[in-house]
Backbone as CSV, one residue per row, in Angstrom:
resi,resn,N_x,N_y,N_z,CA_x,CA_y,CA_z,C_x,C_y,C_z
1,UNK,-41.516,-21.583,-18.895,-40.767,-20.419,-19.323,-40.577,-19.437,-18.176
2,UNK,-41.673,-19.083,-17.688,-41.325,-18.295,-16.409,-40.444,-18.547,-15.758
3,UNK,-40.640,-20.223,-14.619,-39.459,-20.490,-14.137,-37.930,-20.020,-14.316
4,UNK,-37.994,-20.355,-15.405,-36.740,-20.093,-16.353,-36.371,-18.929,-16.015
5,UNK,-37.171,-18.275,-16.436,-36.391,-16.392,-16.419,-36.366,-16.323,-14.591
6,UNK,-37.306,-16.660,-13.728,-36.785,-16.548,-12.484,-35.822,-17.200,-12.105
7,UNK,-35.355,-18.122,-12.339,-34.091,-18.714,-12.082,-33.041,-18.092,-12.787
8,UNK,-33.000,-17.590,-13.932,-32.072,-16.658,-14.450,-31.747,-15.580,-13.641
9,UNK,-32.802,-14.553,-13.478,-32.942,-13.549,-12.420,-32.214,-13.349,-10.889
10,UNK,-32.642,-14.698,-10.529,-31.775,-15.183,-9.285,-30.488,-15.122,-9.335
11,UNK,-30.454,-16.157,-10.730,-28.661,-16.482,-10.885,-27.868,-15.451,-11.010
12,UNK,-28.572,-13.931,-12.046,-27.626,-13.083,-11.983,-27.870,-12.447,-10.557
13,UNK,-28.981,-11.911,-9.987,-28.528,-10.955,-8.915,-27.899,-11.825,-7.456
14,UNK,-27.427,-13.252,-7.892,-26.568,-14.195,-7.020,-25.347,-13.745,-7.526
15,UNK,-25.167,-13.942,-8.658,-23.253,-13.385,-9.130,-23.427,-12.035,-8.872
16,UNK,-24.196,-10.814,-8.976,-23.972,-9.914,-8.983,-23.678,-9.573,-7.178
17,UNK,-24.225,-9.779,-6.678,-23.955,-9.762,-4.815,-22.892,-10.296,-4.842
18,UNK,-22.577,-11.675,-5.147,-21.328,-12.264,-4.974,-20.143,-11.634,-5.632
19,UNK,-20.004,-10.787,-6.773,-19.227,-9.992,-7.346,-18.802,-8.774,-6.457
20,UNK,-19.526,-8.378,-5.464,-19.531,-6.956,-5.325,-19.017,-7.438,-3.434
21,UNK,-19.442,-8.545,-3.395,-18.394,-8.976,-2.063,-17.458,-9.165,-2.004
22,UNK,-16.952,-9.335,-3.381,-15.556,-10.055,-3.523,-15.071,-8.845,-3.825
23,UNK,-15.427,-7.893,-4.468,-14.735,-6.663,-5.105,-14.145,-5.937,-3.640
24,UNK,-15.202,-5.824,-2.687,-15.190,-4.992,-0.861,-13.884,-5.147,-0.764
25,UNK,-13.821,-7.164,-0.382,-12.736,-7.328,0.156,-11.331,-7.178,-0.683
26,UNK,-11.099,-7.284,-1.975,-9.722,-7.142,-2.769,-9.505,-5.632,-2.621
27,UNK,-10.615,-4.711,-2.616,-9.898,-3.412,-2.495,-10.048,-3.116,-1.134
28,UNK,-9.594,-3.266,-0.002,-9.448,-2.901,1.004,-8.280,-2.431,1.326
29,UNK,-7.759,-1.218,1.336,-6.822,-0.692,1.600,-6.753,0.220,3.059
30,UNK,-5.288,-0.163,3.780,-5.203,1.269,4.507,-4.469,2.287,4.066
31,UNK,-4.934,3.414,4.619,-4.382,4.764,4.580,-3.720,5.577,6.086
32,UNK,-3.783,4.580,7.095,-2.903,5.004,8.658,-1.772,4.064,9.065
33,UNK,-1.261,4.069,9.603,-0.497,3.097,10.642,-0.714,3.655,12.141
34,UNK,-1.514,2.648,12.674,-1.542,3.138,14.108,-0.580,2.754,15.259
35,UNK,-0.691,2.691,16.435,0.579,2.850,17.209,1.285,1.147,16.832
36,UNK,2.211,0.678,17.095,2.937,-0.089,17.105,2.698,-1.204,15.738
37,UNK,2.117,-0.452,14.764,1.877,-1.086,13.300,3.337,-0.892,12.935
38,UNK,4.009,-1.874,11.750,4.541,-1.726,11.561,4.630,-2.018,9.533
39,UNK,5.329,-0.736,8.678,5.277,-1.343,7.651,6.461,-1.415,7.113
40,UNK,6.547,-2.649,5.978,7.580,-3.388,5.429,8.543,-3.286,4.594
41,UNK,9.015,-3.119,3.918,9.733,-3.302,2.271,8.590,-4.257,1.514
42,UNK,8.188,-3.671,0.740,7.467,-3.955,-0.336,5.428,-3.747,-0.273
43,UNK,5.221,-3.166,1.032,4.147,-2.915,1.408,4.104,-1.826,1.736
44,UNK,2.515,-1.063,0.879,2.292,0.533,0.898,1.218,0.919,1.423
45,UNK,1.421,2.696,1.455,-0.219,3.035,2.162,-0.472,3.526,0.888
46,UNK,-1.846,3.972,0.904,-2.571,4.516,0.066,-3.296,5.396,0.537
47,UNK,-2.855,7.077,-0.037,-3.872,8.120,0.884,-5.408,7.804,0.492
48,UNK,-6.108,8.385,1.567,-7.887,8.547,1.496,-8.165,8.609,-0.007
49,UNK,-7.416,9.814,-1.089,-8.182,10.025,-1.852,-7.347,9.268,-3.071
50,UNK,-6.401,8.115,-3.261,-6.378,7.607,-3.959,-5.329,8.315,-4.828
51,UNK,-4.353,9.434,-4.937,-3.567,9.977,-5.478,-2.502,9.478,-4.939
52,UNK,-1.656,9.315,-3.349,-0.390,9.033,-3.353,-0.287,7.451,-2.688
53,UNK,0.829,7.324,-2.674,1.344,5.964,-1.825,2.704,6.303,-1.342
54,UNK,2.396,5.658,0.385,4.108,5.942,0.455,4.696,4.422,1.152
55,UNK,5.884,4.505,0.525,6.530,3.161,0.790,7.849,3.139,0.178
56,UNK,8.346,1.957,0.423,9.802,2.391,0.170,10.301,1.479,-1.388
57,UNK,11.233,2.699,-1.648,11.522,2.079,-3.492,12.725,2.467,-4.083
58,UNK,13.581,2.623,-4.839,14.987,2.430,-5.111,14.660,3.284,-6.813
59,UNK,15.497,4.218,-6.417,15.585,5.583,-7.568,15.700,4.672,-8.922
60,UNK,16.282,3.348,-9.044,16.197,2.590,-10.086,16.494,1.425,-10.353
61,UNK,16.299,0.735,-11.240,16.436,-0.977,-11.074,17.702,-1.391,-10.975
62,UNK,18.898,-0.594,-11.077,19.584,-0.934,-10.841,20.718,-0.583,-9.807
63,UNK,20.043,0.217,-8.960,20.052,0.688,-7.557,19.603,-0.505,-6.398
64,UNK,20.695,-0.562,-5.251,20.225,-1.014,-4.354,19.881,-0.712,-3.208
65,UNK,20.150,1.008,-3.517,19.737,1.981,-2.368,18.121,2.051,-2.185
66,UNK,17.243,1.851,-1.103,16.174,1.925,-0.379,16.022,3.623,0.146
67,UNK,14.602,3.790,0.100,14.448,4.752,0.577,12.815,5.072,0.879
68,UNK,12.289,5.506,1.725,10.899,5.853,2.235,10.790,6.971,1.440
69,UNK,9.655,6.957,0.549,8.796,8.131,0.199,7.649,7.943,-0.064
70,UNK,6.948,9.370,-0.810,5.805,9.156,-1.308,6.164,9.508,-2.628
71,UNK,4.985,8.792,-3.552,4.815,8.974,-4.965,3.388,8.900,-5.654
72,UNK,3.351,9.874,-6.708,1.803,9.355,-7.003,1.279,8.305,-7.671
73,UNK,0.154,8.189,-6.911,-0.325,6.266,-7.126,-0.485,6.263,-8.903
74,UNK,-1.408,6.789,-9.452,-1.505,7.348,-10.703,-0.738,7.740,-12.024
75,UNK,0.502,7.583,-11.817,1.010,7.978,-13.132,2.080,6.852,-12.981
76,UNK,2.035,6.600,-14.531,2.729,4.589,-15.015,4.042,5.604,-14.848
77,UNK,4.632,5.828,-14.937,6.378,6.579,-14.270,6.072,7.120,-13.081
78,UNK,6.835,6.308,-11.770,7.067,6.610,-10.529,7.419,8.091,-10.550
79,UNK,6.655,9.017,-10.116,7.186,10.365,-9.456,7.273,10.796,-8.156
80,UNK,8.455,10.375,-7.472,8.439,11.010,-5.952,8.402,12.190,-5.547
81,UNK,7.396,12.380,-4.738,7.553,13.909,-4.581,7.952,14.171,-2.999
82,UNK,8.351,12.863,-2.478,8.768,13.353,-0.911,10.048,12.233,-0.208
83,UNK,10.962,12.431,0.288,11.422,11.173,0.583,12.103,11.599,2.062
84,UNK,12.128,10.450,2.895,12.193,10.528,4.463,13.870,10.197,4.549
85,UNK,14.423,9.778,4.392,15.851,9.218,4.303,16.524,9.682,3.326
86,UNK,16.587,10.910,2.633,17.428,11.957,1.354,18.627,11.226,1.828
87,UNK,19.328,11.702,2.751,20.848,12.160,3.157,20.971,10.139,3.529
88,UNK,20.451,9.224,3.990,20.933,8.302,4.297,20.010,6.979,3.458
89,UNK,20.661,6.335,2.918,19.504,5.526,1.977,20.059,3.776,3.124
90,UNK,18.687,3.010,2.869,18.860,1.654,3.386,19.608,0.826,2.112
91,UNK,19.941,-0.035,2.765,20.230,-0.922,1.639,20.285,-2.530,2.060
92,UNK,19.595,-2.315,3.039,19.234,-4.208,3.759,17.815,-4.071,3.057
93,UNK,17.572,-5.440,3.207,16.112,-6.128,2.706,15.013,-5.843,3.477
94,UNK,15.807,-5.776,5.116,14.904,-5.889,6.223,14.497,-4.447,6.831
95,UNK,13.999,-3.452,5.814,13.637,-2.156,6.134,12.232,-1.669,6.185
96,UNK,12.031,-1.246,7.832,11.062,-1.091,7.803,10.186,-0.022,8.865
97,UNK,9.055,0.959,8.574,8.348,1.829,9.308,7.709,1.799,10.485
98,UNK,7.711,2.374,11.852,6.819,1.789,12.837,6.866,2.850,13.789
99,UNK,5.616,3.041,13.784,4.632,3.768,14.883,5.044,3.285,15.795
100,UNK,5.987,4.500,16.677,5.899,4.476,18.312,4.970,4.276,18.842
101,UNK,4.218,5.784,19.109,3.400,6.611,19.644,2.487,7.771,18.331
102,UNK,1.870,8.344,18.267,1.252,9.127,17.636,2.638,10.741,17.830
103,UNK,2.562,10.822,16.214,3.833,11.946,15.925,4.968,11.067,16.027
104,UNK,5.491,10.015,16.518,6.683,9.379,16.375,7.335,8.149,16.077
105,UNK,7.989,8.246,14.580,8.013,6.834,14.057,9.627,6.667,13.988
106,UNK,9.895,5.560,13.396,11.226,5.331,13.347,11.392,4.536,12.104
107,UNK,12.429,4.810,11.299,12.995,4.112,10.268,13.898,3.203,10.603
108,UNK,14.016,2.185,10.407,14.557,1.162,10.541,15.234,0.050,9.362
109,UNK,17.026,0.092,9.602,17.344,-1.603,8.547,17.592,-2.538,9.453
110,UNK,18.281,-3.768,9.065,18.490,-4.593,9.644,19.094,-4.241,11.151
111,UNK,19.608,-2.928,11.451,20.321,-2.652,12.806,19.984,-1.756,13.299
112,UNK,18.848,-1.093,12.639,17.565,-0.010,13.232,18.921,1.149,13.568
113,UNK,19.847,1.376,12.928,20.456,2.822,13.250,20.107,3.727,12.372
114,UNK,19.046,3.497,11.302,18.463,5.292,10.627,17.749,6.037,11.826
């Protein structure tokens, strides 16, 4: 009987370690882009504290206008509260963010003229 419960014991605090390794790596998020990072159409940041994300998204599903903003991560209806491209929206697939230098990025579509 003993055995038993020590081998039980084991087994859970084996899934339980193994649970909590696996958890590390699925939530690993960034919150920077450093110099010559570059991000995508369909890939976001996530600030430090878990309230915004910014990345690029289309005022509605049936919009094919693109546009860089932020919105909060948190509420099931997208609310933007910032957007980088107002006056000029993308509308290629191939749009995407990238760190020059520190302070200077560039928006980019398929012909990098934003």
């Amino acid at each position: 009987m003993k055995a038993s419960v020590e081998g039980s014991t084991f087994l859970f605090l084996f899934l339980l370690s193994t649970l909590c390794f696996i958890e590390k790596i699925s939530c690993h998020v960034i919150d920077t882009l450093a110099n010559t990072q570059v991000l995508k159409d369909g890939e976001t940041i996530i600030s430090s504290g878990g309230s915004f994300e910014l990345g690029f998204f289309s005022p509605s599903s049936k919009s094919k206008n693109r546009y860089l903003g932020i919105w909060y991560k948190n509420i099931s209806i997208q609310t933007v509260v910032w957007v980088a491209n107002r006056e000029i929206s993308l509308v290629d697939a191939v749009d995407f963010l990238e760190v020059i230098k520190p302070g200077l990025v560039i928006l980019c579509d398929t012909n990098c003229i934003i």
